[in-house]
FINULUM-443456 format. One record per residue (C-alpha): x, y, z. Coordinates in steps of 0.02 Angstrom, whole numbers, padded with zeros to 5 digits, always signed. Layout:
XYZ/...
//
This chain:
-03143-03183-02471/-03094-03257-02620/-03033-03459-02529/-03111-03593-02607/-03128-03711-02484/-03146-03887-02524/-03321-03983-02565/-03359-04025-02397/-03356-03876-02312/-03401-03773-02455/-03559-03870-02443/-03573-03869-02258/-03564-03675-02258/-03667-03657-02386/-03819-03755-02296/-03786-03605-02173/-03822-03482-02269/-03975-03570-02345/-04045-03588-02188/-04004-03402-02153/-04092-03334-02313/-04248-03442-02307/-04333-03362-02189/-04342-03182-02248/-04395-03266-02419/-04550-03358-02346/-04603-03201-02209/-04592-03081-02335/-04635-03195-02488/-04790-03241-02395/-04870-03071-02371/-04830-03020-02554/-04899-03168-02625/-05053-03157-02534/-05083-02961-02563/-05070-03005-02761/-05143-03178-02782/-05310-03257-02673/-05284-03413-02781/-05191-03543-02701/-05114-03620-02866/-05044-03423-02883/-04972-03386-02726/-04869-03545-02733/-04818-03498-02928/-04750-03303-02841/-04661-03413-02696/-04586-03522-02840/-04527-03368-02943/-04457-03285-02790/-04354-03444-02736/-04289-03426-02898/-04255-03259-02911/-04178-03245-02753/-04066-03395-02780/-04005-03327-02946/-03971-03146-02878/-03858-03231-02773/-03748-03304-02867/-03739-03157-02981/-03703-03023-02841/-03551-03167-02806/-03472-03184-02952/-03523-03039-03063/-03586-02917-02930/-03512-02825-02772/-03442-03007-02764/-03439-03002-02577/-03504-03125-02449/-03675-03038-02423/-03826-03137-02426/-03990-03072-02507/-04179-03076-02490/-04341-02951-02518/-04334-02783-02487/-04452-02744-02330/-04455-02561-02396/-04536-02608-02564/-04669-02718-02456/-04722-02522-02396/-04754-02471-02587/-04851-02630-02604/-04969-02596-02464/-04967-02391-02525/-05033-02465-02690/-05144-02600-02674/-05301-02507-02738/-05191-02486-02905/-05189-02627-03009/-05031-02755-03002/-04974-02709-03163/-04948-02523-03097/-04834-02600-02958/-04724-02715-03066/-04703-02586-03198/-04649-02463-03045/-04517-02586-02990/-04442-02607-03147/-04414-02437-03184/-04353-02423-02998/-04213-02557-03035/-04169-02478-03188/-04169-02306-03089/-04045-02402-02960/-03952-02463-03114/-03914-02288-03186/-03851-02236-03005/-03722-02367-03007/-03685-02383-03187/-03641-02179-03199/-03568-02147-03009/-03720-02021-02963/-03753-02112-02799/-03580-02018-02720/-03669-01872-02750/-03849-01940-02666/-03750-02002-02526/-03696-01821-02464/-03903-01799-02458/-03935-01946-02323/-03865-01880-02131/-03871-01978-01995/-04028-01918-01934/-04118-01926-02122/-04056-02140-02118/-04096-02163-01949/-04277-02107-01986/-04291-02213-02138/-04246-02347-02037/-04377-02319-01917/-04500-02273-02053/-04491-02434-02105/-04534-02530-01943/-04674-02391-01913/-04761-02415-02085/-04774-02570-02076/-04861-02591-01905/-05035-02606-01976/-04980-02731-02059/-04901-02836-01909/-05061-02786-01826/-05184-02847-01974/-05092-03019-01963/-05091-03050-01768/-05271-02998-01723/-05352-03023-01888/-05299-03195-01921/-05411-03344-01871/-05403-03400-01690/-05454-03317-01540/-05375-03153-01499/-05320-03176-01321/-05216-03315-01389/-05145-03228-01550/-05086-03095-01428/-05001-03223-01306/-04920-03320-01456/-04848-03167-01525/-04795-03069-01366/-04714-03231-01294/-04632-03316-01453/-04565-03103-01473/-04478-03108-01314/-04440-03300-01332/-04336-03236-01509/-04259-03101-01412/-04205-03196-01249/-04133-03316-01392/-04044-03185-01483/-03949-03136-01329/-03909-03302-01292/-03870-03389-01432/-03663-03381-01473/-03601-03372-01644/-03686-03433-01833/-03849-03486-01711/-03891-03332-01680/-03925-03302-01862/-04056-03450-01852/-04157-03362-01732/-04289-03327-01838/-04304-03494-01917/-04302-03592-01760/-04456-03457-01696/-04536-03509-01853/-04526-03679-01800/-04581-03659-01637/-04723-03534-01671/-04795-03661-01816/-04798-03787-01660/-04871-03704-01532/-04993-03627-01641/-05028-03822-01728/-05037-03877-01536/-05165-03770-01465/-05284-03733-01619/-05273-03908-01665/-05281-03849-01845/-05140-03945-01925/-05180-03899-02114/-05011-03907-02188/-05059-03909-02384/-04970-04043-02497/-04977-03985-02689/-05043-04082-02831/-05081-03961-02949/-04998-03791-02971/-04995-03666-03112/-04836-03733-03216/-04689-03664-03178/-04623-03625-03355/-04561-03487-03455/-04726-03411-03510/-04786-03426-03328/-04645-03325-03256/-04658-03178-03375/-04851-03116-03373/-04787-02943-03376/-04901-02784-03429/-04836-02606-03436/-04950-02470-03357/-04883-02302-03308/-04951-02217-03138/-04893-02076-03089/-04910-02095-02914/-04854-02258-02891/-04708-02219-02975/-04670-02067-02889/-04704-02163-02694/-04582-02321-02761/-04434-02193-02787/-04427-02172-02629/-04420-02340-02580/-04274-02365-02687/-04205-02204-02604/-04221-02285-02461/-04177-02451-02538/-03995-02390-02599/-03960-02314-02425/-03990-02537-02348/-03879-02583-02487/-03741-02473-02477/-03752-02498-02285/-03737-02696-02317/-03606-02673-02447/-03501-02556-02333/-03501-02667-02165/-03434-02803-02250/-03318-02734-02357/-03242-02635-02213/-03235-02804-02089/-03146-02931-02207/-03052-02765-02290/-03094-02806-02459/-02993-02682-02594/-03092-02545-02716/-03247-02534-02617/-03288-02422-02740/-03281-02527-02879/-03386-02657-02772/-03518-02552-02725/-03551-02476-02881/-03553-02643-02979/-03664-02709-02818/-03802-02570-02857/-03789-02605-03034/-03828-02775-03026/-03965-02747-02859/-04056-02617-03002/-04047-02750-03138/-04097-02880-03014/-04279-02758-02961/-04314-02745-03152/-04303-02944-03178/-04429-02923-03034/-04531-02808-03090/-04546-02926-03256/-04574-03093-03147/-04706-02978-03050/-04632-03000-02888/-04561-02906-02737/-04375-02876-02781/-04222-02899-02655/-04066-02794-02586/-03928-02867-02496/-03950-02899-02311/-03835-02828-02150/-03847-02991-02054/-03698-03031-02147/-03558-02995-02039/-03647-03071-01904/-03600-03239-01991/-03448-03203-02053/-03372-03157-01870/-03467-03320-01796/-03403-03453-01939/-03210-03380-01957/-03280-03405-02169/-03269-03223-02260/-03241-03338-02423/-03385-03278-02556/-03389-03470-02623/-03495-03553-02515/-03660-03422-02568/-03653-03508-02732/-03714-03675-02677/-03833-03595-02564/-03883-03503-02707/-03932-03657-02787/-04018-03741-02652/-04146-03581-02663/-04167-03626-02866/-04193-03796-02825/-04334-03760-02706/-04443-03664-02843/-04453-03831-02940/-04539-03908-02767/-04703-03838-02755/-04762-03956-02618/-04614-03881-02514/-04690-03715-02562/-04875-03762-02537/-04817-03792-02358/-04724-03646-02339/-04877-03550-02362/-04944-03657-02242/-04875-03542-02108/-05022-03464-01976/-05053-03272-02013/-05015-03245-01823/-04840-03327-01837/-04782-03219-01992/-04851-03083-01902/-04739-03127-01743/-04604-03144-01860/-04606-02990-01936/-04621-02888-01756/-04463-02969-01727/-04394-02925-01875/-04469-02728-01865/-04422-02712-01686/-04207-02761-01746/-04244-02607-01873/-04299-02503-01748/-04171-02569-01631/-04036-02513-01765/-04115-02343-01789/-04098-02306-01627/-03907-02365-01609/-03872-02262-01747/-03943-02086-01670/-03843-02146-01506/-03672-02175-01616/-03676-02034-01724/-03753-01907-01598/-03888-01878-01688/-03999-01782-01556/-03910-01651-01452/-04048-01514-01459/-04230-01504-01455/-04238-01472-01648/-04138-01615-01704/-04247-01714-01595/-04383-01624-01700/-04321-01693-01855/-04326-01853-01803/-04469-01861-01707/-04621-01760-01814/-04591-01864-01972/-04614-02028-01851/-04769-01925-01818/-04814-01898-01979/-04794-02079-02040/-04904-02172-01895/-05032-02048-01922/-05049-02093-02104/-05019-02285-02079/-05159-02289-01967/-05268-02166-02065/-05451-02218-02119/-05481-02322-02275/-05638-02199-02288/-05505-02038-02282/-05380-02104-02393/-05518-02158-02513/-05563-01983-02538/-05395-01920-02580/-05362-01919-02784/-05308-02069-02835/-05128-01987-02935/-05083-01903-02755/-05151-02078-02646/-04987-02165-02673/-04892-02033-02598/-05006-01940-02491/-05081-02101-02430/-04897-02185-02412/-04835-02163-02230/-04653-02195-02273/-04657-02082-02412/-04741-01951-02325/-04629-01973-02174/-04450-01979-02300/-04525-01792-02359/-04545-01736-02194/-04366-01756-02130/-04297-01701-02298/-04384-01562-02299/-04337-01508-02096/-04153-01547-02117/-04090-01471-02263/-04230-01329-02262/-04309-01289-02095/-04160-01320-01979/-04025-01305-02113/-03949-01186-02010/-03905-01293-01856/-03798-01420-01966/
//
């Protein structure tokens, strides 16, 4: 963990895990940026800031953080409170994400997240998990059938490059199966270029400027609601990061886990405020991590640093960025069933390993909040539009909704049967 290997491969392995981390960046980055900005000039400005910010976070979770080889991008469960809030006004959001990292920051800074730990069972994480990938189906399903193109081929594109990924993933030996989603990026941007014959990638000549002032357009507003739904996605959000921080502590047996994990929540909470300031999603650490550890024989934490710095580097490129965003709805769509059906996929491996369902009421517990979640992510506009608009970010928040739900059957309902 802590080898410093020379320039060469330290370089070398660090393009790996550049080319690991990009993609989550421009999937995730792309839906944000789209959701918060409809000028062009603005979306590339949030890709630019999120480059950055990811790239720095990096290095600082490193050297200063958990300082474990983990590598980092936006949290998919704060893309839920996005969604939850859009009818509330941006500033509502950011301010709700940086008092969510500070909230994060308190955890680690004073120990309190042993004692939230004891809350989270096996069946209450496995949920979130799958709360997640359920939540965010309208989403997948706004991108694939509501993008331009005809619909019969949107669906073909995005069942075949799915199962293309997968086939792939099984495949695929070693570090390449950590480029899976990058080389269906690739692919889908072809095919899609191919068929359509809509080859539009945009080249940049004039973006908002990418200075000081322009990252920091920050306004406080207080809502209640918003800021209630977002602590749960940071609920949810410590249970990812201790999960990351804990698989690869335990495979390269790093000492005073701890130690690590608090200072790697600590740092993950500061990280969310500086996001909440920039006005952008924030990031956790990612569990594809030992994945590439075990493929490239390389635990050392080094080589993040210059990948790290690649991601800084590509903020100051906003023609790399304008083409980025470039990317077909259908495709980031595609992407992201990929990426929701592996979250499922470890939901379910984690009621299998732990047991999780041995009787018809913990199968109850697991399977009503699921309920409870699809029927509110799928909800009316017209019926959530007539709910109050202090309760809509919660009421109206599937994966809030849903996190309630289980809470409330496992350590109240069924309290009994534990």
């Amino acid at each position: 963990m802590n080898d410093k290997p020379s320039l060469f491969p330290m370089l070398l392995y660090g393009l790996q895990w550049f080319v690991i981390s990009v993609p989550s960046i421009i999937i995730l980055g792309a839906i944000t940026a789209e959701m918060n900005n409809s000028d062009m000039s603005a979306q590339i400005l949030y890709m630019q800031k999120l480059f950055a910010l990811i790239g720095f976070g990096l290095i600082v979770q490193v050297l200063w953080g958990h300082r474990l080889p983990l590598v980092i991008g936006p949290a998919s469960v704060l893309l839920v409170g996005i969604i939850a809030a859009t009818s509330q006004k941006a500033d509502a959001v950011n301010t709700s994400i940086l008092l969510g990292g500070c909230f994060l920051f308190i955890l680690g800074a004073s120990g309190l997240f042993n004692k939230i730990q004891r809350i989270f069972t096996p069946r209450i994480v496995s949920v979130i998990l799958a709360l997640i990938a359920f939540t965010l189906a309208p989403v997948i399903l706004h991108l694939i059938f509501g993008s331009k193109g005809p619909i019969l081929f949107n669906f073909l594109l995005a069942f075949s490059l799915s199962l293309f990924m997968i086939y792939m993933n099984n495949r695929l030996q070693g570090v390449w199966r950590s480029t899976v989603v990058l080389l269906g990026l690739i692919l889908g941007m072809f095919i899609y270029f191919l068929f359509t014959n809509s080859f539009s990638l945009v080249w940049v000549t004039e973006v908002s400027s990418f200075t000081p002032s322009s990252l920091l357009n920050f306004h406080f507003k207080i809502d209640g609601g918003v800021i209630l739904s977002f602590l749960f996605c940071y609920v949810a959000l410590i249970v990812n990061e201790l999960g990351s921080i804990q698989s690869v502590g335990h495979q390269i047996g790093a000492s005073a886990m701890d130690n690590r994990r608090r200072r790697g929540i600590c740092a993950t909470g500061l990280l969310n405020s500086f996001s909440g300031l920039l006005g952008v999603i924030g990031p956790v650490d990612y569990s594809l991590s030992p994945g590439v550890i075990s493929a490239t024989g390389c635990a050392s934490r080094y080589p993040l640093i210059p990948a790290g710095i690649g991601l800084i580097i590509c903020a100051f490129f906003p023609s790399l960025i304008g083409m980025i965003s470039s990317i077909p709805d259908v495709v980031v769509g595609t992407i992201l069933l990929y990426l929701m059906g592996s979250q499922l996929s470890a939901a379910l491996q984690m009621i299998a390993r732990e047991k999780a369902v041995e009787t018809f009421n913990s199968g109850l517990i697991i399977g009503f909040p699921l309920m409870v979640a699809l029927l509110i992510a799928f909800a009316p506009e017209a019926a959530l539009a007539q709910l109050p608009s202090l309760i809509r970010p919660i009421l109206g928040n599937g994966f809030v909704m849903g996190t309630i739900t289980v809470l409330f059957l496992e350590h109240i309902v069924f309290k009994e049967e534990k």
